[in-house]
C-alpha positions in Angstrom: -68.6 23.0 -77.2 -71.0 22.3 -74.3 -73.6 24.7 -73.5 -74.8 23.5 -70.1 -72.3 24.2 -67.3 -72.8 23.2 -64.2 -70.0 24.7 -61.5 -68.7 25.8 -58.2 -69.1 29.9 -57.8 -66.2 32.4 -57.0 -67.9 35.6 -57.0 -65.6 38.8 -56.8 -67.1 42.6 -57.1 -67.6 45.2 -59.2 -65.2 46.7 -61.5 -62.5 44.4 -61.5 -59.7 45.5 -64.1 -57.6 43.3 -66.0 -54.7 43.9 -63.6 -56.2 42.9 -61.1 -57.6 39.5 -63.3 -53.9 39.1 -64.6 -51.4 41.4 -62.8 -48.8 43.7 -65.5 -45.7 42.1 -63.2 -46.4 38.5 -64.8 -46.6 39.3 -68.3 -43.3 38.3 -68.9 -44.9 34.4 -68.3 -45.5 32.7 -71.5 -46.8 28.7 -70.2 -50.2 29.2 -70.5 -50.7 26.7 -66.8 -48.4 29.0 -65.0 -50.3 31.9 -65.9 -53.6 30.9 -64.7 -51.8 30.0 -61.5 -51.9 34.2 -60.8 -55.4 34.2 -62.2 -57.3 37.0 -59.7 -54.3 37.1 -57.7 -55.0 41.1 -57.6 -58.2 40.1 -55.8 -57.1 37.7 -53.5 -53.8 35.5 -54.1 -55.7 32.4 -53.0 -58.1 32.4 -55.4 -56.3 30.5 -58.5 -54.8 27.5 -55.9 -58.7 27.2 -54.6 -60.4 27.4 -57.8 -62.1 24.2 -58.6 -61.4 23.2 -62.5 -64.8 23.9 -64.8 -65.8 26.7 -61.4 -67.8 29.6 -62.8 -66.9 33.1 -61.8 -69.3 36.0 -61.2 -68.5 39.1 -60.5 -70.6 42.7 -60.7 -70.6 45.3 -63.1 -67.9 46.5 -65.5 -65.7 42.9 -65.3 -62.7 43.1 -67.6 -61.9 46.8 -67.4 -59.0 48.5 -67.9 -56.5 47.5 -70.6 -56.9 45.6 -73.6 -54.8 42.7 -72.5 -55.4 39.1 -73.6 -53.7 37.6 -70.7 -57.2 38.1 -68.3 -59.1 35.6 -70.3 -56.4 33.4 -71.0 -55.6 33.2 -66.9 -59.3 32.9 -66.4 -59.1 29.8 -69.1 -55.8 28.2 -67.5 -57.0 28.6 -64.1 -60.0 26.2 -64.7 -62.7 28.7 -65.3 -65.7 27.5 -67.7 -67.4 30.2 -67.9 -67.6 33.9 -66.4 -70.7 35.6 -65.3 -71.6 39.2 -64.8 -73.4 42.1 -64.3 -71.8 43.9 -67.3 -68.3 43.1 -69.0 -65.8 45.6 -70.4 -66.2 45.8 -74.2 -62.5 44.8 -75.1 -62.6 42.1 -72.3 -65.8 40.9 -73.4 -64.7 40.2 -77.0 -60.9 38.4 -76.2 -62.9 36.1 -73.9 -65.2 35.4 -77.0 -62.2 35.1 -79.4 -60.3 33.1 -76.6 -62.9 30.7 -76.5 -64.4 31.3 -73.0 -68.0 31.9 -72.3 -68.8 35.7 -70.8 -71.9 36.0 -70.0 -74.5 39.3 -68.9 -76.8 37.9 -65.9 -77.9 40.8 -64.2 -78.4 41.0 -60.4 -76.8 37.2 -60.0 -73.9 38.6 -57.4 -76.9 39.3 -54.6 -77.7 35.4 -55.4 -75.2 33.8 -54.9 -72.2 33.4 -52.8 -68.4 31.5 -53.1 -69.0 27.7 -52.9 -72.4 27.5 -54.5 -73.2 25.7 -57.8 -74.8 27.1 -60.7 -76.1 25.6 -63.8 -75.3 27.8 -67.1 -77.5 27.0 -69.7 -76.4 28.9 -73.0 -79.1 28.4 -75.1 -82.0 28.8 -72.9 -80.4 31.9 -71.4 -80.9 30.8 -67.7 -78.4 30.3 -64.9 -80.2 28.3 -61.8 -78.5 28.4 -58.5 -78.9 24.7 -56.7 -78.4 26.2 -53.5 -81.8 28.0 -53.7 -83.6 26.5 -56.6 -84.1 30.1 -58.6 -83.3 30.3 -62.1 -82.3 33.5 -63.1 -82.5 35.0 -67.1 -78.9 35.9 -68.6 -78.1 37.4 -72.4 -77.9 35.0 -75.0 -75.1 35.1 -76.9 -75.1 36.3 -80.9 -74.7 33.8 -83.8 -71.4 34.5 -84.0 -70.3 34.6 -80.9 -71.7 31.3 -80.2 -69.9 30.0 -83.7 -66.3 31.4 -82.1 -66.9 29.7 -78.4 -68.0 26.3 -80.4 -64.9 26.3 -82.3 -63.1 26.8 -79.0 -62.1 30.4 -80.0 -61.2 32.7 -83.2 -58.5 31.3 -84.3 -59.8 27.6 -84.4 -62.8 28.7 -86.3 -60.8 30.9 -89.1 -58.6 27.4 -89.3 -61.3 25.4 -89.6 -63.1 27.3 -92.3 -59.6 27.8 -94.1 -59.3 23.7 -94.4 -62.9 23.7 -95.6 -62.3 25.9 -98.3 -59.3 24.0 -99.4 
């Protein structure tokens, strides 16, 4: 896996819930393209049509809340997103996105810096996120070990496959 980024922003607010990331009335969807085609669709329902493939979301605090389901990260993954970066994440959100193989990062105060249309560079392993647009680079979370052993695989369940073969 990659652990420089570089994409176009969609920000989106604070407290956005996984109904409103992946609304309940499309669970019934099972193709994984068609689903990210309602990605955000509870924020605005032109977001997923407009989002530019390997764009970078941010949003404010609490992203992911409400329920547990895996379908937020998995539209956020088929609608083109590379990574997602916050204020704070949900807990349950926070690890499906891990396990799902999509990068959620913490980068405090990054909303006020940016706005929809502007590029930022994700750098994983130095922990830094630098907006083009303005130059500043800005200090995010680093990921855990494991974590960062998960998104490499390209999720849980590539990893747990991959060591399984190993230990053939």
């Amino acid at each position: 896996m990659e652990t420089v980024f570089t994409g176009a922003v969609t920000v989106v607010g604070d407290n956005i819930d996984t109904d409103q990331i992946y609304p309940g009335r499309f669970l019934e969807i099972t193709d994984p393209r068609e689903i990210g085609t309602h990605c955000l669709c509870g924020v605005d329902p032109a977001i997923a049509a407009a989002f530019p493939p390997g764009g970078i979301v941010v949003a404010g605090r609490n992203f992911g809340c409400g329920s547990s389901r895996e379908h937020a990260p998995i539209a956020l993954l088929n609608m083109g997103a590379a990574a997602v970066l916050a204020d704070s994440f949900a807990r349950i959100f926070f690890r499906n996105a891990i396990n799902l193989g999509l990068p959620v990062i913490v980068c405090r105060g990054i909303g006020a810096q940016v706005k929809t249309g502007d590029h930022v560079t994700l750098d994983l392993d130095a922990g830094t996120a630098a907006v083009l647009e303005s130059g500043k680079i800005l200090s995010c979370d680093r990921l855990g070990e494991q974590a960062q052993k998960i998104l490499s695989a390209g999720g849980i369940k590539p990893l747990m496959r991959r060591r399984q073969a190993e230990s053939l």
